[in-house]
C-alpha positions in Angstrom: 3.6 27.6 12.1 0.6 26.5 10.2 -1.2 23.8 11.8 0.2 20.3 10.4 -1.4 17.3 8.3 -2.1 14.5 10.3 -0.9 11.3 8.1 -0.5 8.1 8.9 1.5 5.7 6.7 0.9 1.8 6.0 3.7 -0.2 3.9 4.7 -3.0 1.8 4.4 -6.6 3.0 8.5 -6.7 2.7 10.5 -3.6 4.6 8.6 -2.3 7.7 7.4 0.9 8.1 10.2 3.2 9.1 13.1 2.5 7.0 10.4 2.4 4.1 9.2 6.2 4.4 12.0 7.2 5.7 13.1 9.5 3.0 9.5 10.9 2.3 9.1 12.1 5.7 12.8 13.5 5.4 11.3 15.9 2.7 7.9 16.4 4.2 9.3 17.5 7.6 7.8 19.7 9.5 4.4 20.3 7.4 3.2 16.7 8.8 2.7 14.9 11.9 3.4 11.6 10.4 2.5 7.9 12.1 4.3 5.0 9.4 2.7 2.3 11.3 4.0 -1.2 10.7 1.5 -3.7 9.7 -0.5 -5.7 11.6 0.4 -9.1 10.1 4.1 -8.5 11.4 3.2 -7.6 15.1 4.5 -11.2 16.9 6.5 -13.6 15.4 3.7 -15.3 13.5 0.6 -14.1 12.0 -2.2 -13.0 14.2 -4.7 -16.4 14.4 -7.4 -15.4 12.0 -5.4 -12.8 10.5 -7.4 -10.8 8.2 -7.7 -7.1 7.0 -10.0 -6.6 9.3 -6.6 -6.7 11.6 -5.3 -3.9 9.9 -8.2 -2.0 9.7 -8.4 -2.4 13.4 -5.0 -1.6 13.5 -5.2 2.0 12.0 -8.1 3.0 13.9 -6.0 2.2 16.8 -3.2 4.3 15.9 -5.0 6.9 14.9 -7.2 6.9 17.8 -4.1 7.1 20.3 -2.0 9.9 18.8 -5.4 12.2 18.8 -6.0 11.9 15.1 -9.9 12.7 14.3 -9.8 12.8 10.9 -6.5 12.1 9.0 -4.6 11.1 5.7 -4.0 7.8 5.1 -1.3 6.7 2.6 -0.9 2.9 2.0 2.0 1.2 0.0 1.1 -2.3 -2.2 -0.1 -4.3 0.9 -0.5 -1.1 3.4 -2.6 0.0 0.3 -5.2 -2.9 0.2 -5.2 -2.1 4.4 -5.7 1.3 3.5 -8.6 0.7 0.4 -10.2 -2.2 3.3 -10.2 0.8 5.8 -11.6 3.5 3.5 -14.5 1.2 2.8 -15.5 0.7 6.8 -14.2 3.8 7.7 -14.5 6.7 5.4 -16.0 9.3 8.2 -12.1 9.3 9.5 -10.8 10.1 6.2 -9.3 13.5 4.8 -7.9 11.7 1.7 -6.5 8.3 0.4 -3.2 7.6 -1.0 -2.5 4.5 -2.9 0.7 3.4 -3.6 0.3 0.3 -6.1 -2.1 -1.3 -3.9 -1.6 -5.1 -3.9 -5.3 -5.8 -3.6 -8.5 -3.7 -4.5 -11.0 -6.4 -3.7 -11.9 -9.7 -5.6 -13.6 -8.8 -8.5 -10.8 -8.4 -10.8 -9.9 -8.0 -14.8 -9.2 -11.5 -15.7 -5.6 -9.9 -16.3 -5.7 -9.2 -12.6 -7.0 -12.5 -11.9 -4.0 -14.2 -14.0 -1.2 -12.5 -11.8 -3.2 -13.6 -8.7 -3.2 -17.3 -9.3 0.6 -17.2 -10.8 1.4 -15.5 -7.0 -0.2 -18.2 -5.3 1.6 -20.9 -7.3 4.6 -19.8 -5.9 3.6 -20.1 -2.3 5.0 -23.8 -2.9 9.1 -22.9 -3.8 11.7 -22.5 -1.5 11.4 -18.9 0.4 14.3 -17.9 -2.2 12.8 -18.7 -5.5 9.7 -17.5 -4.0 10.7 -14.0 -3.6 12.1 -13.7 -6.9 9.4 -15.0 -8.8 6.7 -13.0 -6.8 8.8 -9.7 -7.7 9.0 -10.4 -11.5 5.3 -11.1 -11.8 4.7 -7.4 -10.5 6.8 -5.9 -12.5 6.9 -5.0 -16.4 8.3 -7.3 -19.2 11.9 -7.0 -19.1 12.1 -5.6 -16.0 14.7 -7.0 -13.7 13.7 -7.4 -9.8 16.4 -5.4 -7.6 19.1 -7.5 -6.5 19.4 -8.4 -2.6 21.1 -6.0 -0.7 24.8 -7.1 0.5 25.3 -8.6 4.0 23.3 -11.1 5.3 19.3 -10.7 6.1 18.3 -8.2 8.9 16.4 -10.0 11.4 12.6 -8.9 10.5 13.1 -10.7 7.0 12.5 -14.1 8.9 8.8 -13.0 9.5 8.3 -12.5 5.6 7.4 -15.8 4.2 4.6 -16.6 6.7 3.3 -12.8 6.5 3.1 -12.8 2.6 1.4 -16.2 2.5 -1.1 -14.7 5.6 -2.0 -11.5 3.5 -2.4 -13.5 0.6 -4.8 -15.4 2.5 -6.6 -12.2 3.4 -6.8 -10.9 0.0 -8.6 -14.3 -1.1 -11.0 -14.2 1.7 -11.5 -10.3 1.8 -14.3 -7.8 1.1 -14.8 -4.3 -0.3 -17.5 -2.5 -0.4 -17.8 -1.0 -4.2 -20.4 0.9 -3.2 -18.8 2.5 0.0 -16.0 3.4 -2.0 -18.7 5.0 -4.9 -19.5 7.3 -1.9 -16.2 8.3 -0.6 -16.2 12.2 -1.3 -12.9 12.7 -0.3 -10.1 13.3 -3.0 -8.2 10.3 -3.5 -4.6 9.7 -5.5 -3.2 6.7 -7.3 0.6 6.3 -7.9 1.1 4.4 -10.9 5.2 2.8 -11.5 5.8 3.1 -15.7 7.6 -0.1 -15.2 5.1 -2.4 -13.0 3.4 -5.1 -14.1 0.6 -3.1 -16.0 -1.8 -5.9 -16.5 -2.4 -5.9 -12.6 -1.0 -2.3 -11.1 -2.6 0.0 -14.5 -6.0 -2.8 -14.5 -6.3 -2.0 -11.1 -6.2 1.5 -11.5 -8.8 1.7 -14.1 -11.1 -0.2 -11.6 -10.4 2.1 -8.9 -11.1 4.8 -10.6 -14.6 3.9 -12.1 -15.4 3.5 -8.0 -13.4 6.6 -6.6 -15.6 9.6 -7.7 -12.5 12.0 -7.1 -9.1 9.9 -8.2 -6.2 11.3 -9.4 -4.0 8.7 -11.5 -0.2 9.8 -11.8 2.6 7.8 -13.3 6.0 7.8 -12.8 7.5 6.5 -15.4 10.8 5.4 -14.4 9.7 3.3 -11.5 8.3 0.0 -10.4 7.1 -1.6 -7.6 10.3 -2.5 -6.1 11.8 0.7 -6.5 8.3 3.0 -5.9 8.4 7.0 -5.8 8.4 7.4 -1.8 11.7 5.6 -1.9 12.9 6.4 -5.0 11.3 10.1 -5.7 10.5 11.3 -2.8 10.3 15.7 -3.5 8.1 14.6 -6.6 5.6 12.3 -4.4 6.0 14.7 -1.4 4.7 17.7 -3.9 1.7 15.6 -5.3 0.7 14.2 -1.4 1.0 18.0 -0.2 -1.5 19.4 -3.0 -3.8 16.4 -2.5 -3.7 16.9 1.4 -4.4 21.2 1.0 -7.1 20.6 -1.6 -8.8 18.3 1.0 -8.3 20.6 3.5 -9.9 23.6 2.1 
């Protein structure tokens, strides 16, 4: 068998890690050895003190480090992806490639249509954990885009950890760095998966920044999905195919 790419795999900051590339590493198989690594922000019952991305930067090295990953893939999902971009700018001699997934955060100097979306995310830090959720799904999402409704059955257990960990990343995106120009030198081919029904004025903004730093980034939309229902869920054989070709041309 043909030696296999060494991945690892950061999510959102809702569903953890495994049931959330589940179905991606279904279709990959055996042509990876795959680490979806929860994040760091979820690994007690609160928020490590002094939480920051440095945590999950930290986090990944670990991880990496103890399943004998030199050099590796990293693929990062909305608030896996701002780990994954705050990573890439520390530690880009450890990188093969980068995969964003609608990061939630690509540093702090934003469009003003970026900045917008920011400060109406933090306004609803002060509702009830319900109307909360639903209000910071529709602001990432398209208009006229409905949010998913909740699944049936009552909340698994890890959903108790949510509201604390989205206010502590939030936190972390306000008071967190990235190096523009470390990300200007990253030679390594990078990919962007764009949802045709996100909120464009922060997911396709953001994209446009990235790229103008990324010297080899590959935009793709998908046009029938949004951030709440994004391609490694929803598509997985089409964002399997684009991760494999990124992964062999970085390879070579």
């Amino acid at each position: 068998m043909a030696t296999r790419h060494a991945v690892v795999l950061l999510p959102g900051i809702v569903l953890p890690a495994e049931p959330a590339y589940a179905a991606l590493l279904q279709v990959l198989g055996e042509r990876v050895d795959a680490v979806a690594k929860d994040l760091e922000v979820y690994a007690a019952d609160e928020p490590p003190l002094g939480y920051g991305l440095r945590i999950e930067v930290e986090g990944v090295l670990r991880v990496a480090d103890a399943h004998g990953f030199g050099r590796f893939h990293l693929v990062g999902y909305s608030a896996g992806g701002a780990a994954s971009l705050a990573f890439t700018s520390v530690h880009s001699e450890r990188l093969l490639s980068l995969a964003l997934l609608e990061p939630a955060w690509a540093g702090n100097d934003r469009t003003s249509q970026e900045e917008a979306v920011m400060r109406s995310l933090r306004a609803f830090e002060q509702l009830p954990p319900d109307q909360a959720m639903s209000g910071f799904q529709r602001l990432q999402l398209a208009p006229g885009v409905d949010p998913p409704p909740p699944p049936e059955g009552p909340p698994p257990a890890w959903m108790d950890k949510r509201p604390a960990g989205i206010r502590a990343i939030l936190d972390a995106f306000d008071k967190g760095e990235l190096d523009a120009g470390a990300l200007r030198a990253f030679d390594r081919p990078a990919y962007f998966a764009l949802g045709g029904r996100s909120n464009p004025d922060y997911f396709a903004r953001m994209a446009e920044r990235l790229a103008a730093m990324l010297p080899d980034l590959m935009i793709e939309t998908f046009p029938e999905r949004h951030h709440f229902d994004p391609p490694h869920r929803v598509e997985p054989e089409r964002l399997a195919t684009s991760l494999l070709t990124l992964w062999q041309r970085a390879e070579q």
